[in-house]
C-alpha angles and dihedrals in degrees: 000000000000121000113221104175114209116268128216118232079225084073103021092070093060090055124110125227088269090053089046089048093046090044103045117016125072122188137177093059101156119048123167111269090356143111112219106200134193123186115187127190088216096104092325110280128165120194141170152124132274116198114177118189120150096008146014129288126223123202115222137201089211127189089290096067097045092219148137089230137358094263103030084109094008141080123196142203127205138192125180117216089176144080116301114302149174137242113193110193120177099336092317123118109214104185105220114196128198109296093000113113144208145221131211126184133210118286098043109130115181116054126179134170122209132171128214103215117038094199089049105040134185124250114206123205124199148181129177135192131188116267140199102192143015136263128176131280109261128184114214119220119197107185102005143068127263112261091174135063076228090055121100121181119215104264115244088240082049101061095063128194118209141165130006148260093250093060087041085239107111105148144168118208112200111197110208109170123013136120108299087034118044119001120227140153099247104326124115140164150167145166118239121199135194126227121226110291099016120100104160115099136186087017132182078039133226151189124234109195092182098062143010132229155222137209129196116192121207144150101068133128104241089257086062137098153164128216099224104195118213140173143056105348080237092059116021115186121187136216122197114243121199127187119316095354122128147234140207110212108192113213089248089059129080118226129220144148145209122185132201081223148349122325152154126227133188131225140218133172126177113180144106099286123064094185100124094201094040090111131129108240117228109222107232089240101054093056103107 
């Protein structure tokens, strides 16, 4: 598990663009029969990517957690952007197709990761936050209906449209786990997806105090990229951010992105506040 320690704006704002990229973007996230972990000091998330090929996967506390297992003071949330996969949790078998999600509660103590197809292997794609209670296992179905009492579909309020092909900013914003849908102590997530011809996201762009974030981008050829811009809305900095790789947003830094061509990107917030929409707005004229 990988150590990233939390920065100030005070001293992000003197990096150059090889301190940004050490600080805040992790790749190599999915690499065959192996779990890539980050844990950041910034409100305790953890995230990272599972991709099992030839064999299982366990998922471990390690000496970092301090922990008899990964989830006794943790809850986690999972969705898979590769081929069709399996979560076994506690001698369940949650069958996790590609773009569907899960939820497991605290408490749960064996974890392991399995894909269907080796030459068409899950990626897994997970964040965690700390927890101080339990709520049920819920498996989260994107395009299908539910089959089991554990199954939850993605609500219609909760697959949101927004913007417009003439602002480059279609969008779909799939809301996985959040209040109303999937009960947690501060963990959400959700998978956000642009439509042909638009490459802005998260625009007009925002703050959130109360909680952090991370993006996952995804969905791009290798030759592709998106300039993810960071930092205090008066002086914005960028990173470039290529397929599958990773980014810690601060709550002090707005996040936003620009691609060379058409992506996805998932989200995932830890924090005190679960209010999706609770976000300060950045007025388009005071970006620098």
């Amino acid at each position: 598990m990988e150590l990233r320690t939390a920065s100030s704006p005070r001293d992000a704002k003197y990096y150059d663009t090889k301190r940004l990229r050490e600080e805040f973007l992790v790749s190599d996230l999915f690499v065959p029969d192996e779990i890539r972990l980050i844990y950041s000091h910034i409100d305790r998330i953890i995230f990272g990517g599972a991709m099992p090929a030839n064999e299982a996967l366990k998922l471990e506390a390690g000496d970092e957690l301090r922990a008899k297992y990964f989830l006794e003071r943790r809850e986690l949330g999972i969705i898979n952007i590769g081929g069709d996969g399996v979560i076994k949790a506690d001698g369940v078998d949650y069958e996790i197709d590609a773009r569907d999600g899960l939820y497991l509660g605290k408490g749960t103590k064996d974890i392991e990761f399995l894909s269907k197809d080796a030459a068409n292997p899950a990626k897994f794609y997970m964040c965690s936050g700390p927890a101080h209670m339990t709520y049920p296992t819920k498996r989260i179905l994107k395009d299908k209906k539910a089959e089991f009492d554990y199954d939850v579909e993605i609500l219609p309020e909760n697959k949101k449209e927004l913007g417009s092909l003439e602002d480059s900013n279609h969008r779909t914003i799939n809301k996985y786990i959040l209040p109303g849908q999937v009960e947690t102590c501060q963990l959400e997530m959700g998978l956000t997806h642009l439509e042909p011809g638009s490459v802005w996201n998260t625009m007009p762009c925002h703050t959130h105090d109360r909680r952090m974030e991370v993006y996952l981008y995804f969905d791009m050829p290798e030759d592709a990229f998106v300039m993810h811009f960071m930092g205090e809305p008066d002086e914005t900095r960028h990173v470039v951010v290529r397929n599958e790789e990773a980014i810690i947003s601060p709550s002090w830094s707005i996040h936003s992105g620009s691609g060379s061509r058409n992506y996805s990107f998932i989200w995932g917030m830890v924090g005190e506040n679960q209010d999706f929409d609770d976000m300060d707005d950045v007025a388009m004229q005071d970006l620098r």
